[in-house]
C-alpha positions in Angstrom: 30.4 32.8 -32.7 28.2 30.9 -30.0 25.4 33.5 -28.7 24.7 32.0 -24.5 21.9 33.8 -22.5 23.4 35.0 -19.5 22.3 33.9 -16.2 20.6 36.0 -13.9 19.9 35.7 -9.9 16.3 34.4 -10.9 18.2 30.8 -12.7 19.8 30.2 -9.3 16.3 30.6 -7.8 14.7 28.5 -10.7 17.5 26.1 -10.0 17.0 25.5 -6.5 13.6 25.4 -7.3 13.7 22.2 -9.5 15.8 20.5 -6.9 13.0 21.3 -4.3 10.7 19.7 -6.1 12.5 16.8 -6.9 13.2 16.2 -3.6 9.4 16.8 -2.3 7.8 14.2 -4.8 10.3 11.6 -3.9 9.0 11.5 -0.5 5.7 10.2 -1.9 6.5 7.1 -3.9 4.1 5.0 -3.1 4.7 0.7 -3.1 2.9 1.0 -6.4 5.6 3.5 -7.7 8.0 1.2 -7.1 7.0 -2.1 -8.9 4.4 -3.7 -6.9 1.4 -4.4 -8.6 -2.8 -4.1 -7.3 -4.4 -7.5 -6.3 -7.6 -7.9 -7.9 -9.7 -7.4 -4.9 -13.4 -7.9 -3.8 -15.2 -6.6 -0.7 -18.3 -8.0 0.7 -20.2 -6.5 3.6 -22.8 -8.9 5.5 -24.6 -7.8 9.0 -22.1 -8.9 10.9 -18.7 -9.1 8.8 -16.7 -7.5 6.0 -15.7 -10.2 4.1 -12.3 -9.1 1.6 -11.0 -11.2 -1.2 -7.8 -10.7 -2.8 -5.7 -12.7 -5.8 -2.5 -13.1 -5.2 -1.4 -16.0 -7.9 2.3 -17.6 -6.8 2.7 -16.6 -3.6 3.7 -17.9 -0.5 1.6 -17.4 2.4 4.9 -17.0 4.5 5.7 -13.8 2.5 1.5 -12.0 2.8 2.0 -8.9 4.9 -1.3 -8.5 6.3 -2.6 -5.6 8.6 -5.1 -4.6 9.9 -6.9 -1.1 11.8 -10.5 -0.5 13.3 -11.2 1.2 9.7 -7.8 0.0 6.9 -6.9 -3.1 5.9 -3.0 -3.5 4.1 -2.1 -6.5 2.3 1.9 -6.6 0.9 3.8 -9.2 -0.8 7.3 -8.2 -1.5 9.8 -10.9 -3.4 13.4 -10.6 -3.1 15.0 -11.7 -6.4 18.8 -11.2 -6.4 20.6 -12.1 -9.5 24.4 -12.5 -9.7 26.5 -13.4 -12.6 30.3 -13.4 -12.9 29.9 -9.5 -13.5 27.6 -8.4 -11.8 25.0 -8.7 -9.0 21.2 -7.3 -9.1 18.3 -6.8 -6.6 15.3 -6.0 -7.1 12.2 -6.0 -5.5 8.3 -6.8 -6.7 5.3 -7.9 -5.3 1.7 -6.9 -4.2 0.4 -3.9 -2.4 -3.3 -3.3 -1.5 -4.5 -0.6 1.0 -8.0 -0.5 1.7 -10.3 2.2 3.6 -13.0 -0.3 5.3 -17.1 1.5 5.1 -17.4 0.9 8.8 -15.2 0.3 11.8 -13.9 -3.6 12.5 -12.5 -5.3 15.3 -8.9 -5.8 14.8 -8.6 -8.3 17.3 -11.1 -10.6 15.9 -10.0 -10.9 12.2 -9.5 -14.1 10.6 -7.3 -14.5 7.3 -7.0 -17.7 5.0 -5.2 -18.7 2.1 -5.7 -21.1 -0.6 -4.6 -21.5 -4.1 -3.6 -18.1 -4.9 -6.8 -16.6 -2.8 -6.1 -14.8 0.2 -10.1 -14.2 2.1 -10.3 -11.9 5.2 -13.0 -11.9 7.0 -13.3 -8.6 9.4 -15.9 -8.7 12.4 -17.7 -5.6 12.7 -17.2 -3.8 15.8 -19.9 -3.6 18.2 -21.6 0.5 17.9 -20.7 1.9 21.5 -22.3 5.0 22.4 -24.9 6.0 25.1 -28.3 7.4 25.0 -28.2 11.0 26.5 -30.6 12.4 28.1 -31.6 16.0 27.4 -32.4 17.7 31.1 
């Protein structure tokens, strides 16, 4: 004889539960979840530039991603490889992802990007500090 626990209104819950979750951490895979590997990555800041260097060995620089905010810079590289055979056909997806929080704001509209032998160099112009001087009546 086979002894089975009995399920109770509290397995349905626990149930539901499990499905909740599995649902809620799907929604933050991150590129980096999902194959894409970190450049090696240096930042440099001078007086009037933030100066970011990344590795990215075998890539085109038709395929670099590049993006840029007053204060995040995004670099992705995403290859397409799709494999077919007489039986069957495969996708899949691999690349580089890099997200970066900058130390002080940039100008967006003044960045300049280059790449050379694998090297991909940023250079981000700081932005000019607005503000006034208040005076205190």
């Amino acid at each position: 004889m086979v002894w089975r626990r009995r399920r109770t209104p509290f397995d349905d819950i626990f149930d539901m539960w499990d499905r909740f979750m599995d649902s809620f951490w799907r929604d933050f895979e991150t590129p980096l979840s999902q194959g894409f590997r970190e450049p090696e990555t240096e930042m440099v800041e001078t007086d009037n530039e933030i100066i970011v260097t990344m590795e990215l060995p075998g890539v085109n620089k038709e395929d670099i991603d590049l993006k840029v905010t007053e204060d995040l810079i995004t670099v992705k590289v995403e290859e397409k490889q799709e494999v077919k055979t007489e039986t069957s056909f495969r996708k899949s997806y691999k690349g580089f992802y890099k997200s970066l929080k900058l130390p002080v704001k940039v100008d967006p509209n003044e960045t300049k990007a280059s790449y050379k032998n694998g090297i991909l160099e940023v250079r981000l112009k700081k932005a000019e500090k607005t503000g006034r001087k208040v005076k205190i009546e």
